[in-house]
N, C-alpha and C positions, 0 to 999 in steps of 0.2 A: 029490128033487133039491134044492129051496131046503132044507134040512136040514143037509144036504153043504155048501152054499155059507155059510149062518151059523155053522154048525163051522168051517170052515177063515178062514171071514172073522176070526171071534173069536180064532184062533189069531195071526192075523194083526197084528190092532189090538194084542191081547197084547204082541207079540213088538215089533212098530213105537215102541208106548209105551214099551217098553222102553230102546229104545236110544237115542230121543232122549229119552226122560229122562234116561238115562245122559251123554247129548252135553251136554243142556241142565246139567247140576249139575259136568261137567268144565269146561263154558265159567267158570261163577263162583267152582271150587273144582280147580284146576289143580292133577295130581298127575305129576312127571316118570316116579315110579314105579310099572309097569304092576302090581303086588301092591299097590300100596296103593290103587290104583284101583279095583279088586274089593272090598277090604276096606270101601267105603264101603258095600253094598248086605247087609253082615253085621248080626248082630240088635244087637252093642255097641253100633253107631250109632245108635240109638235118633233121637235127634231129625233125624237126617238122614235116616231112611230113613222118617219121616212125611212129608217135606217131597217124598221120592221119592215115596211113593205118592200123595200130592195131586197130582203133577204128572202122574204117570201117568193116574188118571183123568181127570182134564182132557183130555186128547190124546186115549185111548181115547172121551170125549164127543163131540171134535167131530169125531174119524174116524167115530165112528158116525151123527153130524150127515150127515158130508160122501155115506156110504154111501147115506143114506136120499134125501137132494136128488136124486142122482143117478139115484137107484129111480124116483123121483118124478117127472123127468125125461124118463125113458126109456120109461112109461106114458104120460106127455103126448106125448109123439111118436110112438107106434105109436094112437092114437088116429087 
């Protein structure tokens, strides 16, 4: 069962880092065109798509941060 729940959690933070990566690099690099907005996350983009993956892991850290407090949490209270 916790197996299930860190698979799907992981899929999760994946997917969550994803998009506000995505929100977070549209906020400083505003594109009107939805094709070219996709086009950022292609492999040309080279120094852009390093700056995505730093950001992505960062997020993905303190979601996992945020996961475990909460785990931590919810032990201290069923005590």
């Amino acid at each position: 069962m916790i197996s299930w729940w860190e698979g799907l959690y992981g899929w999760l933070v994946n997917i969550l880092s994803l998009i506000i990566a995505f929100g977070i690099i549209m906020l400083f690099l505003p594109s009107p065109d939805l094709f070219n907005l996709f086009s950022l996350f292609k492999i040309q983009a080279q120094p852009l798509l390093i700056v995505q993956t730093i950001i992505r892991v960062i997020i993905a850290a303190y979601l996992y941060q945020f996961e475990y407090l909460v785990h931590q949490r919810l032990i201290a209270a069923g005590r």
